[in-house]
C-alpha positions as CSV (number, residue, x, y, z in Angstrom):
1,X,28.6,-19.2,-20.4
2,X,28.0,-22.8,-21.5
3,X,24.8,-23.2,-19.2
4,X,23.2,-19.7,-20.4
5,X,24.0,-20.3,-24.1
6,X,22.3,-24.2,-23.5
7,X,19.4,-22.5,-21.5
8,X,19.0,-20.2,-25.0
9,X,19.0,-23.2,-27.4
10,X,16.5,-25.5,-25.2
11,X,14.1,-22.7,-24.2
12,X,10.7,-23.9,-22.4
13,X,7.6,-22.7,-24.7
14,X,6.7,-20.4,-22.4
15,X,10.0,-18.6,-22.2
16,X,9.5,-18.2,-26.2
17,X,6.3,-17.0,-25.9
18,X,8.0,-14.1,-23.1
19,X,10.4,-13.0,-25.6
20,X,8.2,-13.4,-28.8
21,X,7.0,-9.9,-29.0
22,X,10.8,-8.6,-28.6
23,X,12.1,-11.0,-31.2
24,X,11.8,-8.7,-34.2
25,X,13.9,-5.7,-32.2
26,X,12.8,-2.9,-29.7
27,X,10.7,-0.1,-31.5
28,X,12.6,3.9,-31.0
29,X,9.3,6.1,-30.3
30,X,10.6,9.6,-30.9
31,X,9.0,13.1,-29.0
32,X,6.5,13.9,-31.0
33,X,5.1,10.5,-30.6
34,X,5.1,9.8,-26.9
35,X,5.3,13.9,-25.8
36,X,8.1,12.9,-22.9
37,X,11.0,16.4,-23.3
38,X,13.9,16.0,-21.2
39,X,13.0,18.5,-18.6
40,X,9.7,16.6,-17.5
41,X,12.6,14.5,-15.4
42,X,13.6,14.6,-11.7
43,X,16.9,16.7,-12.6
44,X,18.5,14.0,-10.2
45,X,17.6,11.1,-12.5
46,X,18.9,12.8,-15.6
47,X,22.0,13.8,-14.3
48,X,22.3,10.2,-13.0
49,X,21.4,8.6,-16.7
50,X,24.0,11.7,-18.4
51,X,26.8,10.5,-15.6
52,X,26.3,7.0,-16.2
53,X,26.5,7.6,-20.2
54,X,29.3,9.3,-20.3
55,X,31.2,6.9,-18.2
56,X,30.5,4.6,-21.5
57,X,27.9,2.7,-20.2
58,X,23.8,2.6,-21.5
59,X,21.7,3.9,-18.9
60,X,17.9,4.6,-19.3
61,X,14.9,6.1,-17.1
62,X,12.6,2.9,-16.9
63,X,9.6,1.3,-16.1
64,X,6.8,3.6,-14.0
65,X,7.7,6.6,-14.7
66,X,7.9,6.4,-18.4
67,X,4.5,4.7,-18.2
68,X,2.9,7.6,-16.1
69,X,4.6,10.6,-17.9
70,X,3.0,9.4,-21.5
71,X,0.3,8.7,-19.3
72,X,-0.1,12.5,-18.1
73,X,0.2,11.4,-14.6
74,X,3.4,12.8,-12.8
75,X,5.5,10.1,-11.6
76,X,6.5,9.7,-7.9
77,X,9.7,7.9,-8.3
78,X,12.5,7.9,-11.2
79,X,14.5,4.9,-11.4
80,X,17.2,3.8,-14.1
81,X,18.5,0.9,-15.6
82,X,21.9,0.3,-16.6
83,X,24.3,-1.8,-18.3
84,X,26.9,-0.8,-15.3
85,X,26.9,-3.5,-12.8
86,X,26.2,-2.2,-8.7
87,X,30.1,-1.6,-8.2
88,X,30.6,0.2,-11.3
89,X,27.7,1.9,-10.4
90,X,29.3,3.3,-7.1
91,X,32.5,4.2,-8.7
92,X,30.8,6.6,-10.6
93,X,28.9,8.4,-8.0
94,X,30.2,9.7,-4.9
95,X,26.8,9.2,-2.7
96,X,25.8,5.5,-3.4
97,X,25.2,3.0,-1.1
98,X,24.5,-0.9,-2.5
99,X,20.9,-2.5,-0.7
100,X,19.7,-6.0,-1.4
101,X,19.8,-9.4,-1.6
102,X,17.3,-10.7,-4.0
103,X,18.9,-8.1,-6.8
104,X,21.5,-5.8,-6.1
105,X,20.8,-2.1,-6.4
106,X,22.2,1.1,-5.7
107,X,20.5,4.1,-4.4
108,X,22.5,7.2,-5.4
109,X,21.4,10.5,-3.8
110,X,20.8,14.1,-4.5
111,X,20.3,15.8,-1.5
112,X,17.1,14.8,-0.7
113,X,16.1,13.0,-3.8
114,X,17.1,9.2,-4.2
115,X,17.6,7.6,-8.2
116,X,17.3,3.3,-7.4
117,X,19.6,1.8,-10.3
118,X,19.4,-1.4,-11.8
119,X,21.9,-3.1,-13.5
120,X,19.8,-5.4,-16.4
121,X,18.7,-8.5,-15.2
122,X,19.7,-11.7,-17.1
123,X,17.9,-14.5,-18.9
124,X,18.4,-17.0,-16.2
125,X,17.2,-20.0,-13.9
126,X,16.3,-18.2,-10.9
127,X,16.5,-19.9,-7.5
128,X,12.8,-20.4,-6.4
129,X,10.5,-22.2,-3.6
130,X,8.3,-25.1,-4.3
131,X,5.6,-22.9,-5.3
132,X,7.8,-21.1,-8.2
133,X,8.0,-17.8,-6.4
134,X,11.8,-16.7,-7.2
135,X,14.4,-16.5,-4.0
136,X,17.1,-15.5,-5.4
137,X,18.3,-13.7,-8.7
138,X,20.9,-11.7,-9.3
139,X,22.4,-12.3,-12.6
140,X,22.7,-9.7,-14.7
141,X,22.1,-9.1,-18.5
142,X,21.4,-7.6,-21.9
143,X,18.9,-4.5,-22.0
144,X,16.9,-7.3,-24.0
145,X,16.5,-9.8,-21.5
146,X,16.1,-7.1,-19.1
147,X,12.7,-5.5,-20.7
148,X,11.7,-9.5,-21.2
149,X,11.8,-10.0,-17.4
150,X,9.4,-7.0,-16.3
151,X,6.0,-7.9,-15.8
152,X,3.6,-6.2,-18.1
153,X,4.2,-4.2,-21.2
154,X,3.6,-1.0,-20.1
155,X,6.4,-1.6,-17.4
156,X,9.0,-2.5,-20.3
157,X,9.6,1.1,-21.2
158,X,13.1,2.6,-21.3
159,X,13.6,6.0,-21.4
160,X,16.9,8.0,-23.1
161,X,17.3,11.8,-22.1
162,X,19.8,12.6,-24.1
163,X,17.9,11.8,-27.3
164,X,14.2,12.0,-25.8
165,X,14.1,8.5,-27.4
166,X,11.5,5.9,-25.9
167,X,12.9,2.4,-26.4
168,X,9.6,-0.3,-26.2
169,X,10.6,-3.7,-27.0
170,X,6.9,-5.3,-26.1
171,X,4.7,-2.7,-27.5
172,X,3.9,-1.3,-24.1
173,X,3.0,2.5,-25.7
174,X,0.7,0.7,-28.0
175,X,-1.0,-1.3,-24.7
176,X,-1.2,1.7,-23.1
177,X,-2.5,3.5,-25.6
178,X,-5.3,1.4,-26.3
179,X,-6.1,0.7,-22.4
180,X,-5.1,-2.4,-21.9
181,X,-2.6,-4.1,-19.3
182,X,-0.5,-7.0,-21.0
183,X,1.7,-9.3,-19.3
184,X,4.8,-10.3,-21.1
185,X,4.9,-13.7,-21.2
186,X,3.3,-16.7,-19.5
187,X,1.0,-14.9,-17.1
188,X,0.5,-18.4,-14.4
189,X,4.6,-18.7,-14.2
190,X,4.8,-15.3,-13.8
191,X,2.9,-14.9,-11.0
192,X,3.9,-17.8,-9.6
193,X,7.4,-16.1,-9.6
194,X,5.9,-13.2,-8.0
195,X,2.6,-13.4,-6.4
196,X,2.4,-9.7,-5.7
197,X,1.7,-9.1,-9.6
198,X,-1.9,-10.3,-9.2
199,X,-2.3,-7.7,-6.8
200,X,0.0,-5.1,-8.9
201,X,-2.1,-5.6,-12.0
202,X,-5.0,-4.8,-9.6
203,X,-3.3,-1.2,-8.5
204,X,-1.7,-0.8,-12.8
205,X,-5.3,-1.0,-13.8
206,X,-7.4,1.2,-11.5
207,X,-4.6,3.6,-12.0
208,X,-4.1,3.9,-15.6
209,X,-7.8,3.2,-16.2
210,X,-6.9,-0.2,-18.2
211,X,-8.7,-3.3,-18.8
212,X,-6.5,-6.6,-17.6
213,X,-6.1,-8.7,-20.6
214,X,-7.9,-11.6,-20.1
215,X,-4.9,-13.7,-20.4
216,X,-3.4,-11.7,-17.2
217,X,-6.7,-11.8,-14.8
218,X,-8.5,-15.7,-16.1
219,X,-5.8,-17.1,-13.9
220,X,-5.7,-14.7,-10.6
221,X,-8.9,-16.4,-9.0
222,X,-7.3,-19.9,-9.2
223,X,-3.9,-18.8,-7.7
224,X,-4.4,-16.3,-5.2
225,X,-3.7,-18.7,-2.8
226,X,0.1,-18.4,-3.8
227,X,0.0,-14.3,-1.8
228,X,0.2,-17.1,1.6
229,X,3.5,-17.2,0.8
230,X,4.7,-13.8,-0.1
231,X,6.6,-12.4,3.5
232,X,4.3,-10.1,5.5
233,X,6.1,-7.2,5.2
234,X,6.1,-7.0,1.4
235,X,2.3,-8.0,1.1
236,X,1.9,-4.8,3.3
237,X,4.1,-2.2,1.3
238,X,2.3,-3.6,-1.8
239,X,-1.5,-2.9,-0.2
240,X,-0.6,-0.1,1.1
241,X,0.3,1.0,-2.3
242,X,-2.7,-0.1,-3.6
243,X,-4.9,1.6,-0.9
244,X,-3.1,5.0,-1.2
245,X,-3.0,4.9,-5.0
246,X,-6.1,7.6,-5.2
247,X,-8.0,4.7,-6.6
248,X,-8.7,3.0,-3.5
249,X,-12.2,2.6,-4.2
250,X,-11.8,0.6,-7.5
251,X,-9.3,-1.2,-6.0
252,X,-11.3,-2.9,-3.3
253,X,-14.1,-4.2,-6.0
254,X,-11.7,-5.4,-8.0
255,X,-9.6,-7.3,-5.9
256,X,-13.1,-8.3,-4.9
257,X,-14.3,-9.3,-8.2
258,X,-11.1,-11.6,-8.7
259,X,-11.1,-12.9,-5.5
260,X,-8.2,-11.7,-4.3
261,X,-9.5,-10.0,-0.8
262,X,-10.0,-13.4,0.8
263,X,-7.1,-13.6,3.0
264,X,-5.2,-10.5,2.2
265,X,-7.1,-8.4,5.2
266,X,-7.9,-11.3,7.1
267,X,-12.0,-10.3,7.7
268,X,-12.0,-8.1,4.7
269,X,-14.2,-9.8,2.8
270,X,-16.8,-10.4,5.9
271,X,-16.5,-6.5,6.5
272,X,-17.7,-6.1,2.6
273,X,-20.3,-8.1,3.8
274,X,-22.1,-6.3,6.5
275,X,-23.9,-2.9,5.3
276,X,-23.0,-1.1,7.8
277,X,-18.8,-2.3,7.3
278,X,-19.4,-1.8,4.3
279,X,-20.4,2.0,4.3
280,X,-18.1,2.7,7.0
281,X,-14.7,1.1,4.8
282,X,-16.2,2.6,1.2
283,X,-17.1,6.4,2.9
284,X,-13.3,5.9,4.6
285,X,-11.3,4.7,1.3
286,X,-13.6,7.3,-0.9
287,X,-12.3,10.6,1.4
288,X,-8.8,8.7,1.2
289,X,-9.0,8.9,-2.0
290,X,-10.2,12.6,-2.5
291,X,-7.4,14.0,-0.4
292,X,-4.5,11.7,-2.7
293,X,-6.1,13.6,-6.0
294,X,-6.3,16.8,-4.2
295,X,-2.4,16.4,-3.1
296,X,-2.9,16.0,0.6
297,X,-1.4,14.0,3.0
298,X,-2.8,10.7,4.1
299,X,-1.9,8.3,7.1
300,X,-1.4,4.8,6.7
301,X,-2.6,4.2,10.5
302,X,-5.9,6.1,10.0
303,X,-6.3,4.1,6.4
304,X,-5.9,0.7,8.4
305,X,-7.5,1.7,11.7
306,X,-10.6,2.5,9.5
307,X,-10.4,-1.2,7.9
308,X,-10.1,-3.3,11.1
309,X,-12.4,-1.0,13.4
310,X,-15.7,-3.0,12.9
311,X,-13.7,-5.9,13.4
312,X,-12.7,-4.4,16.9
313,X,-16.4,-3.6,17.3
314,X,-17.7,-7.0,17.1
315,X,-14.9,-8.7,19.4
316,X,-15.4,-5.6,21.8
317,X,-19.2,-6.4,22.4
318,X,-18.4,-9.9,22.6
319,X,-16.4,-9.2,25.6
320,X,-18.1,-7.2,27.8
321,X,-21.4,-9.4,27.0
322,X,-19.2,-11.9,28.8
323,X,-18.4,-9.7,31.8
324,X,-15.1,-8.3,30.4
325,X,-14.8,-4.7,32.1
326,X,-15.5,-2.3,28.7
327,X,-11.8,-0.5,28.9
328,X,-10.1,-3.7,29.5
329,X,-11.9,-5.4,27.1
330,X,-11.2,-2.6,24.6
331,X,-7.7,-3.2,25.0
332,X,-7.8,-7.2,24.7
333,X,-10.0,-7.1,21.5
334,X,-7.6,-4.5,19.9
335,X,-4.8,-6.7,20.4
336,X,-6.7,-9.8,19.1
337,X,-7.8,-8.1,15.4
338,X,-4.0,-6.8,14.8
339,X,-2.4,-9.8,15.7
340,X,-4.9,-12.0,13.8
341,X,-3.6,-9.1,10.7
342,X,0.3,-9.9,11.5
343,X,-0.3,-13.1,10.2
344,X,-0.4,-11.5,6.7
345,X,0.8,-8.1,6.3
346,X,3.1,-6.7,9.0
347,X,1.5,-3.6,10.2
348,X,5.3,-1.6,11.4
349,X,4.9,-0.9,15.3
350,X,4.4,3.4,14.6
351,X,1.7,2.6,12.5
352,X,0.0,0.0,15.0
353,X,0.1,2.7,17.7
354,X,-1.6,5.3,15.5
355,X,-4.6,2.9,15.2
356,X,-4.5,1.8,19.0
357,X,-4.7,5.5,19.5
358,X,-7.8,6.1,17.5
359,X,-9.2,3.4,18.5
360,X,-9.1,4.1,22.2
361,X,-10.4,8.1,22.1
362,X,-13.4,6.7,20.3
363,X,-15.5,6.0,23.2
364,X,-13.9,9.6,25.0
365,X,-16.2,11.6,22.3
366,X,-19.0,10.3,24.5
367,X,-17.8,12.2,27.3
368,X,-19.2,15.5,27.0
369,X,-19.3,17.4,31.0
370,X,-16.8,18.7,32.8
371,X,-13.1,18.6,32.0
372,X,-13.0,15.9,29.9
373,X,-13.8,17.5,26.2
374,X,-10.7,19.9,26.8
375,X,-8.5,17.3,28.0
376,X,-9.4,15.4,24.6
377,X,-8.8,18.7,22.3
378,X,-5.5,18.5,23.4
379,X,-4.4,15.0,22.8
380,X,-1.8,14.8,19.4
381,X,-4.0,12.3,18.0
382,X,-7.5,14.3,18.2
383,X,-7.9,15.2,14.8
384,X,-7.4,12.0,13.4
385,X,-9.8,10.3,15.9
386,X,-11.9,13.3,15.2
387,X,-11.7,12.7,11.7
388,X,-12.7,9.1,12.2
389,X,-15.6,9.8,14.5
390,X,-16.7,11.8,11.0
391,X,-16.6,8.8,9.1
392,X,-18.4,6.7,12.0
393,X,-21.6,9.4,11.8
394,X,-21.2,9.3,8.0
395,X,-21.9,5.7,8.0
396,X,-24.8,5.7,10.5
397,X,-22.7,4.2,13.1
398,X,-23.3,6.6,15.7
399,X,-25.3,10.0,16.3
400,X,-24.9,12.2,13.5
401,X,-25.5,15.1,16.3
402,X,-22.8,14.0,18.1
403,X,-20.0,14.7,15.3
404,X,-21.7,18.2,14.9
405,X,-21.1,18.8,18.5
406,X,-17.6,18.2,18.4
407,X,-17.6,20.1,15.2
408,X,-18.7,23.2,17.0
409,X,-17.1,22.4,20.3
410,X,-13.6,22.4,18.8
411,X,-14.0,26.2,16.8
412,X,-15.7,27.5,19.6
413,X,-14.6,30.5,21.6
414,X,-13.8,29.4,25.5
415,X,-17.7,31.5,26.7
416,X,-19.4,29.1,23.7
417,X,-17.4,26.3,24.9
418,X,-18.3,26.3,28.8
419,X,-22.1,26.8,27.7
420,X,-22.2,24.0,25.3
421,X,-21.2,21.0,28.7
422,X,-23.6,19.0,29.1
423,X,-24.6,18.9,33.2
424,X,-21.9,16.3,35.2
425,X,-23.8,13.6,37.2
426,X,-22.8,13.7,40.0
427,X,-21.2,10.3,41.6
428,X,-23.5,8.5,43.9
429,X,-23.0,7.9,47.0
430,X,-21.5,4.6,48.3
431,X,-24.0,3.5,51.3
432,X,-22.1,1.6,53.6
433,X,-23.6,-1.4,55.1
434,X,-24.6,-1.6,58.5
435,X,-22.4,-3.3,61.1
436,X,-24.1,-5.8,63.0
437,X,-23.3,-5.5,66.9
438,X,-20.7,-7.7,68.3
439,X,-21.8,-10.5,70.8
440,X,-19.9,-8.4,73.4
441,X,-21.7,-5.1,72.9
442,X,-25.0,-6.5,72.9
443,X,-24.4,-8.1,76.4
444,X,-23.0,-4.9,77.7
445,X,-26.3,-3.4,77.1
């Protein structure tokens, strides 16, 4: 109690400047102002947020889905933030399970929904690396410091359903109002807490259709060196958000433009640099993104595949130009690219098989006689690597004549079919070598 009310009396500049824009009190935004009703919620997180309150404790809908619902973008996820700490949490609700280290939360489920709950993070020194990013944090707090430790304003938004009542303590609705992304508080420390941001305010911003305050992007060029030191896996759930967001496209320049692709797909940025990468990755994230507006289903392994393949390409050539045997040295160069990629995002073994196994039917689309196109028709994985040999003919990489006869080989009748082979060559004959008489055979004649 000592240390937190010491930390409050000798606050860092920086830590006023966070809290600044909350000093004068949170701002209520009724309906009519922000157009969220009650009934726009998962009926899982209100019940959770109507449980919660009438145990006694506070308990808002919070951060993304506020932002996306005044937005007029339906949210994917509903989480809530409490005053109830994790184990008062689980007393309350009979399906809830406790997950994390870093922070505590509880996922409570509804049949096949799942509300994550916060309890409000403190005002506190976090435990952190040399490089600032935080290790450890789980103190909890006010409601307050809570919205003062989120990352930009338009995050910092706390929704009541009982009272349809939007509680903004950083002027978020305003921000988002007036297209702009904000960061609350010192934008270098807070990245340096968290690296990902940089690539969050990236995704926030494509998104919404926001402009980064220059406060928040002037320093992500100098410091995207600090995403080395961000664990694999939670570099990859973050791109991966960012490359399914339906804004793929945007995405990509900008993290271009600030210089954040160097490193984060190890080769990216040379891939950007070749025409013909370049058309193949833009075509690829461009469909990507028309099937996420149109609400269809998208694979991570097809996304990825199509980001490394020109990679695979270049090391493939290299291989046989050395003598390599072309299937083995398919195999070797596939391996090489993904594990040069483990370094920095870790690619989940499912997802690594899907893009081994489009990878490998690519050169099988060449083979066009006999038994061989049927054999490929039935294969789980042909109409993703079918999908991808579209994209490969859409780019210029190969024949766009050859796509079109897959197109028609694979809706064609079995007659259509057997007349659309082209003619097997048949296998030449091995000559074999002429055996030299023996010394005894010659003197017997």
């Amino acid at each position: 109690m000592i240390r937190k009310l010491l930390r409050r009396i000798f606050r860092r500049p920086e830590d006023n400047a966070r809290t600044q824009a909350a000093s004068s009190g949170p701002v209520h935004i009724p309906r009519a102002q922000h157009g969220i009703a009650r009934e726009q919620l998962l009926p899982a997180a209100r019940k959770v947020c109507d449980s919660l309150q009438a145990e006694g404790y506070q308990a808002y809908v919070v951060g993304g889905a506020v932002r996306d619902l005044i937005a007029g973008i339906e949210p994917k996820d509903f989480d809530v933030a409490t005053s109830a700490t994790p184990e008062q949490v689980t007393a309350v609700f009979r399906r809830a399970r406790m997950i994390g280290r870093r922070f505590k939360i509880v996922h409570v489920m509804f049949g096949r929904d799942v509300i994550e709950v916060t309890t409000f993070r403190g005002d506190s020194e976090a435990v952190t690396d040399e490089h600032g990013r935080i290790l450890h944090d789980n103190v909890f707090g006010t409601m307050e410091e809570d919205a003062a430790r989120r990352d930009f304003t338009v995050n910092a938004l706390y929704y009541d359903p009982a009272t349809e009542t939007v509680v903004d303590f950083h002027h978020g609705v305003a921000d988002l109002k007036q297209k702009t992304l904000r960061m609350i508080g010192d934008a270098p420390r807070r990245y340096r807490e968290d690296p990902v941001r940089m690539l969050r305010a990236v995704r926030l911003a494509a998104k919404l259709g926001l402009v980064i305050d220059p406060d928040a992007r002037e320093p992500i060029r100098s410091m995207a060196s600090l995403l080395e030191n961000v664990p694999p896996a939670r570099l990859f759930d973050e791109m991966l958000k960012l490359l399914t967001s339906g804004h793929a496209v945007r995405c990509v320049r900008q993290l271009r433009e600030d210089g954040l692709h160097h490193g984060l797909l190890p080769l990216l940025d040379v891939i950007l640099e070749q025409p013909m990468g370049e058309r193949f990755v833009m075509l690829s994230l461009e469909r990507t993104d028309e099937r996420v507006r149109e609400g269809k289903s998208i694979s991570p392994g097809f996304l990825f595949a199509t980001l490394l393949w020109h990679e695979v390409l270049a090391d493939w050539e290299k291989r046989k130009q050395a003598g390599e045997p072309s299937i083995p040295a398919m195999f070797e160069a596939m391996s090489a690219v993904l594990d040069q990629q483990a370094e920095k995002l870790a690619i989940t073994r499912r997802i690594a098989t899907d893009i081994k196994d489009i990878w490998l039917l690519q050169p099988r689309f060449e083979q066009r006689a006999g038994k061989r196109p049927y054999r490929l028709l039935e294969l789980p994985r042909f109409r993703a690597a079918y999908d991808f040999l579209l994209l490969r003919a859409g780019s210029g990489e190969v024949e766009q004549e050859l796509a079109d006869w897959w197109t028609d080989f694979a809706a064609a009748d079995g007659p259509t079919r057997e007349s659309m082979l082209r003619p097997e060559e048949a296998p030449k004959k091995r000559r074999r070598p002429r055996r030299k008489p023996t010394a005894g055979a010659a003197a017997a004649e």
